[in-house]
Structure formats: structure tokens, C-alpha cells
N, C-alpha and C positions, 0 to 999 in steps of 0.2 A: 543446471538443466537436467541431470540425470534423475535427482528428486522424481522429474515431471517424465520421465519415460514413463514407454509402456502402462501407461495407464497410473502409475502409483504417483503420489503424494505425500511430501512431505510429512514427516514424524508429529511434527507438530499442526498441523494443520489446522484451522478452526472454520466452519461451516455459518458463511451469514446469508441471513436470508434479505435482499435489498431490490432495489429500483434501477433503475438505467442513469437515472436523474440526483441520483444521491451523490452529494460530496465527499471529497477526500476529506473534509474536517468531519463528517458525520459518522464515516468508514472510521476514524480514528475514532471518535467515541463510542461507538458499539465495539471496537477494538478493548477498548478501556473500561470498560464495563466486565468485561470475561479475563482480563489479564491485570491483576493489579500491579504489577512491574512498571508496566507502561502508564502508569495513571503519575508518574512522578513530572513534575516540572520540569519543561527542557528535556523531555523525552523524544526522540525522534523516530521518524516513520516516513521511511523510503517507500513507494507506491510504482509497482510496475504490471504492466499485463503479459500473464506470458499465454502465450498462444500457437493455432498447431501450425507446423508448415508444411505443406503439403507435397512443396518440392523435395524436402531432405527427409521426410519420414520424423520428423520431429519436431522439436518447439522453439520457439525464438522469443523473446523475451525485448519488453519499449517502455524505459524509465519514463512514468509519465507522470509525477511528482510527492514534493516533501510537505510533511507537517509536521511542526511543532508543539507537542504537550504545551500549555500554558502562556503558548504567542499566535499572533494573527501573522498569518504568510500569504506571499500572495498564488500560489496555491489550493487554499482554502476551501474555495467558492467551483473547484473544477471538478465535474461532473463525469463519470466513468462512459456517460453517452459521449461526450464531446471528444474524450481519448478513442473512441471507436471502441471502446470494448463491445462484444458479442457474449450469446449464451454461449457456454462452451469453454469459453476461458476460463483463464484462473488468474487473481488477483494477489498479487506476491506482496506480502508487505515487510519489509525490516527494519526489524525495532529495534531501535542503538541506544541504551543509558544513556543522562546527559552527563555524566563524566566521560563517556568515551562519545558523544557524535559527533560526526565529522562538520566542519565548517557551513556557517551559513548564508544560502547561497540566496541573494537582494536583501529587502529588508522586511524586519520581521519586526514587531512591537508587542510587546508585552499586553495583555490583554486587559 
């Protein structure tokens, strides 16, 4: 969370320009288009909004899901309108190697 104080932003940051109605599988492909790291098989991409709060003078952060480089999740198909995201937010994503992601969570089928 400190990243997101005061106004600044992660070191790494990457800037997309998208729709309300865009999927997490499309957010990973424009992802993978600017980051060839993440273009490998079995690459994983945690998906959160972090957003401001108004009560604590800061941001609060709502896992709102996973995709899988080179499988179907059910995931997939979920739309940053339907997580509530707003302008103003910020869309956190973390990208895990598939030698190091963490387990998978329902099921997922190889594409």
C-alpha cells in the first residue's frame, strides 16, 4: 500500500488505456503484449483494485481475480465494470512465473 500513497506509483508501473467492460483475460493480453516475461505458459496474474478511502486518508486494496497465461479460468470472462471498479482507481496486477505460482484455485483447462 505505501506504493500507492501520496499520490505515487509503483516503480514499475505500466499505463493502459481500456473500457469499463474489458476482461481480465484481455487486461492480461495487453499485459503480454508490453511484458514478454509474462507471455510464458502457466504465467500467472493476480488482479486487484486498489482504491482511495476516504475514511483513513488512504487506499484499501479487493482481490478481484486470477488468470492463467495459456489456460481458461473461470475468471476469464470478469469485467472491471462488475468488480465496481471506478475512474480513479488503480488496477494492481501481480505477475508470478509458472515455476513459482501459487496454486490453482477451481478449474482451469488448458486452452
Amino acid at each position: 500500500m505505501d506504493e500507492f500513497a501520496r499520490g505515487n506509483v509503483p516503480s514499475s508501473e505500466l499505463q493502459i488505456y481500456t473500457w469499463m467492460d474489458a476482461t481480465l483475460k484481455e487486461l492480461t493480453s495487453l499485459v503480454k503484449e508490453v511484458y514478454p516475461e509474462a507471455r510464458k505458459k502457466g504465467t500467472h496474474f493476480g488482479f486487484a483494485i486498489v482504491y482511495p478511502d476516504p475514511k483513513r486518508q488512504g487506499y484499501r486494496v479487493k482481490d478481484i481475480g486470477n488468470t492463467v497465461s495459456g489456460r481458461k479460468g473461470a475468471d476469464d470472462s470478469m469485467t472491471l465494470q462488475s468488480q465496481r471498479f471506478q475512474i480513479g482507481d488503480y488496477l494492481d496486477i501481480a505477475i508470478t512465473p509458472p515455476n513459482r505460482a501459487p496454486p490453482l484455485m477451481g478449474r482451469m483447462r488448458p486452452y
